[in-house]
C-alpha positions in Angstrom: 97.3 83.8 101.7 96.3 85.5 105.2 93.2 85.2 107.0 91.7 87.0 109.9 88.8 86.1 112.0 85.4 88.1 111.5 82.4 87.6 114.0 80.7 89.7 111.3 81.4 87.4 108.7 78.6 84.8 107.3 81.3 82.6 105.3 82.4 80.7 108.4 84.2 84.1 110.3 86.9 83.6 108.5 88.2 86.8 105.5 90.8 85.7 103.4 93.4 88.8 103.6 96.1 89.4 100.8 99.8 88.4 101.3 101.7 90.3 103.6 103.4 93.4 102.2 107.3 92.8 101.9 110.0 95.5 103.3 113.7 96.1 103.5 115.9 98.3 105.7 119.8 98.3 106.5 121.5 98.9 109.4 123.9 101.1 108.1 127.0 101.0 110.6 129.9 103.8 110.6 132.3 103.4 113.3 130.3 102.6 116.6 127.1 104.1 115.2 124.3 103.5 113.5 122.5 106.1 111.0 118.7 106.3 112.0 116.0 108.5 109.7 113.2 110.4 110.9 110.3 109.4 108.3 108.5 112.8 106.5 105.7 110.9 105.7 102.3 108.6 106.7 102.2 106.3 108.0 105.0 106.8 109.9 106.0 110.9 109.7 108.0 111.7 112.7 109.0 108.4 113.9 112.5 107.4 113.6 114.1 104.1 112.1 116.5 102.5 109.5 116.6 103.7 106.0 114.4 101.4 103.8 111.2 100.7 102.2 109.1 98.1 100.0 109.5 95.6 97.9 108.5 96.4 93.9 107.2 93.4 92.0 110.4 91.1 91.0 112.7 92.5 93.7 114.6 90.7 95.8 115.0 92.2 99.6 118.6 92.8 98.7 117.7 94.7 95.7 115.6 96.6 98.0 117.3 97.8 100.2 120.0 98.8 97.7 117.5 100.9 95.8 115.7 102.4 98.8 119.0 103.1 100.4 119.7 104.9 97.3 117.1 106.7 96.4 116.4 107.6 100.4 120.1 108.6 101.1 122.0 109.0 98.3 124.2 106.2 99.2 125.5 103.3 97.4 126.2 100.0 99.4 128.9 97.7 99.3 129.0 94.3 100.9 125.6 94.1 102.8 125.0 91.1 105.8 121.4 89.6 106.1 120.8 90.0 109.6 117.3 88.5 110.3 113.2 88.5 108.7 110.7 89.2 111.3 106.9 89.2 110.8 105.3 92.1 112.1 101.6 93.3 111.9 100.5 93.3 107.9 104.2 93.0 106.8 107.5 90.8 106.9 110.5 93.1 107.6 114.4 91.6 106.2 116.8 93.9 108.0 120.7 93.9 106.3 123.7 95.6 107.9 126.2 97.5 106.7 129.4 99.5 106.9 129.2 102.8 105.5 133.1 104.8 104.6 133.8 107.4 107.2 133.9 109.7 104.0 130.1 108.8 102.7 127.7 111.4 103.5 124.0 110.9 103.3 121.5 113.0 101.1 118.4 112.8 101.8 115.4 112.8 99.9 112.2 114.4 101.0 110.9 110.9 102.5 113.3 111.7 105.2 112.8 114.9 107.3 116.1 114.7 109.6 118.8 111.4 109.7 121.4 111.3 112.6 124.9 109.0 113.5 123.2 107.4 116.6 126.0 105.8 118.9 124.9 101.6 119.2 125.8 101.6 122.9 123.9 104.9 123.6 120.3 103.9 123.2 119.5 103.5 127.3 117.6 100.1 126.5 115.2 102.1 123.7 114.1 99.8 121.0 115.2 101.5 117.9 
């Protein structure tokens, strides 16, 4: 369990928080480039990132990504790499790369408003 501190709080300042939500995303690699997704809804409509999503109860993050990739893209993985967990604010995040056929093309749901083939070594030092 999480806590956070709370000057508000008569129980000692401390508030007990629940476990951090658990996420997935791949890195999905064709060629030199890697497929970002422009998100269509909150919380994060408009921003940009990799194609996955959260865990459901009994899932493991490989099975996550897997399903988010193909419910979000239309695309079914292969071989996938774990690539690193990282906590971030009120989640943990395991990213997974993989190689997508030059032949595979994504379909996107309506989660995604636009996807694009973003070349690795063209990002001009943007965090992506």
């Amino acid at each position: 369990m999480m806590f956070r501190f709370d000057p508000g709080a008569q129980d000692g300042h401390i508030l007990a928080m629940s476990e951090p939500r658990l996420a997935a995303s791949a890195a999905l690699f064709r060629g030199p480039d890697v497929l970002l997704i422009r998100r269509a809804f909150a919380p994060w409509a408009g921003h940009w990132s990799l194609p996955g999503g959260r865990l459901e109860p009994g899932e493991t993050p490989e099975d996550c990504v897997r399903r988010e990739v193909r419910e979000e893209l239309g695309l079914d993985l292969g071989a996938v790499s774990y690539v690193e967990t990282r906590a971030l604010p009120g989640f943990a995040l395991t990213v997974f790369a993989a190689r997508i056929p030059d032949t595979a093309t994504p379909h996107p749901n309506t989660e995604i408003a636009a996807w694009h083939w973003q070349a690795v070594d063209d990002t001009n030092g943007e965090t992506i």
